[in-house]
N, C-alpha and C positions, 0 to 999 in steps of 0.2 A: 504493500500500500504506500509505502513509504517513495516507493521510487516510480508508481504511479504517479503521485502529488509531485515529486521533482519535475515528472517529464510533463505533466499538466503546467506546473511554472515557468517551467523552460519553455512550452511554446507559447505561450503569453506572451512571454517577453520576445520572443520571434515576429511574433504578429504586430507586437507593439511597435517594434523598432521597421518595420515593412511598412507599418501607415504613416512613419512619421517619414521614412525614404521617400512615399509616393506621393506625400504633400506636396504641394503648387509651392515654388521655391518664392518666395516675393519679388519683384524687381526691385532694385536700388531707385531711391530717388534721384530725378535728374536735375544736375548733373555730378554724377558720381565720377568725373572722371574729365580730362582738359579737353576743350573742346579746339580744333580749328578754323579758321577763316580764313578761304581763298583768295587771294589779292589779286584782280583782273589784270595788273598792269605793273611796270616792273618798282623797285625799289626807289625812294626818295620821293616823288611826286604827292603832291597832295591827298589822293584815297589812301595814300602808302601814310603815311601820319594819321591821317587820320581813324582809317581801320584800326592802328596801334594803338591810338588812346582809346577808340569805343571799346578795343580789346580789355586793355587795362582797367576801367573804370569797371565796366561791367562785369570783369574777371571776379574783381574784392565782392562784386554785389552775390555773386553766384558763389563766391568759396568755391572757385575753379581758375584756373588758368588757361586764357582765352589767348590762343598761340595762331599769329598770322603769317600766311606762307606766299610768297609770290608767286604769281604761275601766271607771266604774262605772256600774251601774243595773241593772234590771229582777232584782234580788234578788241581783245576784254572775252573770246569766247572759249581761251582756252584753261580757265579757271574754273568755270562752272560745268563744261565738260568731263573736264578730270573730277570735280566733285560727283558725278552722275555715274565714274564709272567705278570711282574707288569707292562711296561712302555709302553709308547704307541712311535712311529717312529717320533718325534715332535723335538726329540734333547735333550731333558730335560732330558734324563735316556739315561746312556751311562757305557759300560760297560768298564775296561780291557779285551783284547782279549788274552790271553795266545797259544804260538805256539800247548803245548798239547792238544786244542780242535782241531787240526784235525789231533790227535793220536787218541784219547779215542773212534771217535764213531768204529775205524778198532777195539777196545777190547771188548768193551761193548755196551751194548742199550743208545740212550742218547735220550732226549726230547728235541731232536733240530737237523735241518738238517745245520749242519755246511755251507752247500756252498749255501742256500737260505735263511737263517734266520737273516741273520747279513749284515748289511752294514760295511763296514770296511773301515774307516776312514782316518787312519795312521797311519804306526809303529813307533815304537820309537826307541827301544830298545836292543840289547844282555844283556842276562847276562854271566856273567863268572862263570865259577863252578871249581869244588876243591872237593879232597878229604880230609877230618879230621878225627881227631882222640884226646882222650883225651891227656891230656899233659902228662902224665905216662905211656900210653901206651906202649907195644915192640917195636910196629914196625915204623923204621925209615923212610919209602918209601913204593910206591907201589909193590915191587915184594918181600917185608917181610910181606904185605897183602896177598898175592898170594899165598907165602906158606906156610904160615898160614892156607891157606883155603883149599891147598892142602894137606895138614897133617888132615886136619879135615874135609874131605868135610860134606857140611849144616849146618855148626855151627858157622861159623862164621855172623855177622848180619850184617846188614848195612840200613841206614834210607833214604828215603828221603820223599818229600813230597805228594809223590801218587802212585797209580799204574798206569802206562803210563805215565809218569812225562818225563822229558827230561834225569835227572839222574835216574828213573829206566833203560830206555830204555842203558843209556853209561855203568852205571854198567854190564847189561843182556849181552852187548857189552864184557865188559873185561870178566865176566865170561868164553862167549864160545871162547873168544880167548887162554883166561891160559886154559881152560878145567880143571875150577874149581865150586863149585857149594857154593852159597851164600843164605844166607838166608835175603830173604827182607822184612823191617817192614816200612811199608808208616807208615807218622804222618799227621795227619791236622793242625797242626801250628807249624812254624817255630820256634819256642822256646820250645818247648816240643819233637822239634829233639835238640837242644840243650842242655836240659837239659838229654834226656836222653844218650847222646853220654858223656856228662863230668860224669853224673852215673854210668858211666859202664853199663848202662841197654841194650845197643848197640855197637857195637865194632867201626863201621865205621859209618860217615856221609858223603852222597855226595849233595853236595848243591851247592846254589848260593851264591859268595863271597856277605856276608854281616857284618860278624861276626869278622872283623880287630880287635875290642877293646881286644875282649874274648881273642885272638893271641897275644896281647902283655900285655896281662894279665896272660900269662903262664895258662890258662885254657885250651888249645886248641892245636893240633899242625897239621900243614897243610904238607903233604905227599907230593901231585904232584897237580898242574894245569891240569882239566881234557876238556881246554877248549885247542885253536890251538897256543896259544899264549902265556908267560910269562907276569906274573902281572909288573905294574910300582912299586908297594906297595913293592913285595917281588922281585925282577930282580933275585936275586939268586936261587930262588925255582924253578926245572927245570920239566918241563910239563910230562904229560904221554907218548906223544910219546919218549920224550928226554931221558923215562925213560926207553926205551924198549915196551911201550902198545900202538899202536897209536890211542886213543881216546881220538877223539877230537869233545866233544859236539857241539853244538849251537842250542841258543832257541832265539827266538823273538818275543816280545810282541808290543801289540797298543791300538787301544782304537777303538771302534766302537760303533753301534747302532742297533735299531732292521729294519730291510730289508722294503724299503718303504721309508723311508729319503728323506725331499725335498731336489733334487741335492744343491740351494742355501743354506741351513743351514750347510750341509755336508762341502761345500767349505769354508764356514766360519768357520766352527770348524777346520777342516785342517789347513787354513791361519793361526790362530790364534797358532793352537799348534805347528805348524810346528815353526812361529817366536818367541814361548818359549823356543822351542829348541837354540838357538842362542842367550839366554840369559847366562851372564857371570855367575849367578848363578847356574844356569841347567850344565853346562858344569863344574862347579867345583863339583856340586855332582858327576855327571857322574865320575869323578875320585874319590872322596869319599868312592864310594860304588864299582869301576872296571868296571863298566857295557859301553858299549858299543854302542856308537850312531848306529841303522841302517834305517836308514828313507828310506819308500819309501810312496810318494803322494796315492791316494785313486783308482786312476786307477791300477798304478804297485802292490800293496800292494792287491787287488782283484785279480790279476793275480798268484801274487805268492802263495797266498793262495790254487787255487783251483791246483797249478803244485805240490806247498809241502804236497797237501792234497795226492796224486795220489801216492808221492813217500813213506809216512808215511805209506803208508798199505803194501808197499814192506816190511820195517822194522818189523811190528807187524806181518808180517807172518814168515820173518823172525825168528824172536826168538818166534814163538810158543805162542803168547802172547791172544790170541781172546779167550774170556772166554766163 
């Protein structure tokens, strides 16, 4: 009897330790672990600071370390890409979302369907763009650019960071407005248009104001704001329209995920970066670098995407651009 009751105890305890094996393991709350963010475009430039502080600010608010990684090219689309194929929808892998991913798929093939592959989180952001030029240069403004180009049509260059870029698409813009014709040389990193605009290797740069220091370093001289509005930095320097061109860019970036995101992580990333935004540091960058708060939450900011994606292929057929 005695070693009946053993073996009745002993498999009690069998069964006991079986139900507690085939219990539902809990998940860890998120974020149990560092998260990344994709940086559309290369090192030093304005989203590259600024990703690092919404990193940092946000990081202390989550008890996580929010680690950002450059992965630029192919116009800001090879960042979210790589996130679509490495990461999995958990919130760990999160990309920049750059406004030209829903230019590039109206020019080219891309491996990703812009309006089902990305949760889209929140924007942040405008940049401010400008046209340069080396500090020796001829030309004082934009319409000694012009005629420049019209004394030489195709010869004159100009860089920026891709093809379907925000500033291809403003240049393609002034182009057929003078009814001039320009030659465009994309770069994959923001300093290699820099450097090749102070070489001579290129005549013009059209970019996103980042490059203040180069400017009051006499390396550099800024022509026209090719954005709707005059910089706080330069008040005097009077825009393209002011100048006679009225182009007036705008691009806006955010930060998303890959499509599938539990709604609750989604709303915590939001929360959090939305109230980084409203920190005294973020907002002195923001002026640092010109760029432009423009938030919208994860509903509106889904919305706008798929209304700017519709009006973007007006533009790329516009200017002949579908390759």
């Amino acid at each position: 009897m005695r070693h009946q009751a053993f073996s009745v105890t002993t498999m009690a305890g069998v069964l006991l330790a079986l139900a507690h094996s085939a219990a539902p393991v809990q998940a860890q709350p998120f974020p149990s672990k560092p998260i990344t963010i994709l940086h559309a475009y290369s090192a030093g430039g304005s989203s590259s600071a600024t990703l690092r502080l919404l990193g940092e600010i946000s990081g202390k608010a989550l008890g996580q370390r929010i680690l950002i990684e450059d992965r630029p090219g192919a116009g800001g689309a090879v960042a979210p890409t790589h996130m679509l194929k490495t990461g999995k929808p958990d919130g760990y892998t999160l990309s920049q979302l750059p406004q030209p991913l829903l230019r590039i798929p109206h020019i080219q093939k891309t491996e990703f369907d812009v309006l089902n592959d990305f949760t889209w989180i929140i924007r942040l952001v405008d940049y401010t763009y400008a046209m340069v030029v080396k500090a020796d240069a001829p030309w004082k403004n934009i319409a000694d650019v012009v005629n420049h180009a019209k004394a030489n049509p195709g010869k004159l260059s100009y860089a920026t960071s891709g093809v379907g870029v925000t500033m291809h698409m403003a240049m393609e813009h002034l182009s057929t407005m003078a009814g001039i014709k320009m030659l465009h040389v994309p770069h994959r990193q923001t300093s290699d248009m820099m450097n090749a605009v102070i070489g001579g290797h290129v005549d013009v740069l059209a970019s996103a104001v980042s490059y203040a220091p180069l400017v009051e370093a006499g390396k550099i001289r800024v022509l026209g704001i090719l954005s709707a509005n005059r910089l706080k930095r330069w008040p005097d320097l009077p825009t393209a329209k002011e100048q006679g061109f009225p182009v007036m860019a705008s691009s806006s970036w955010g930060v998303g995920g890959p499509k599938g995101m539990d709604p609750k992580v989604v709303k915590l990333l939001h929360d959090t970066f939305r109230k980084a935004m409203d920190d005294p540091e973020f907002l002195k960058l923001m002026d640092q670098y010109d760029q432009v708060r423009s938030y919208l939450n994860t509903e509106d900011y889904t919305r706008w995407v798929r209304e700017q994606y519709a009006a973007e292929k007006i533009v790329v057929e516009k200017f002949g651009l579908k390759q």
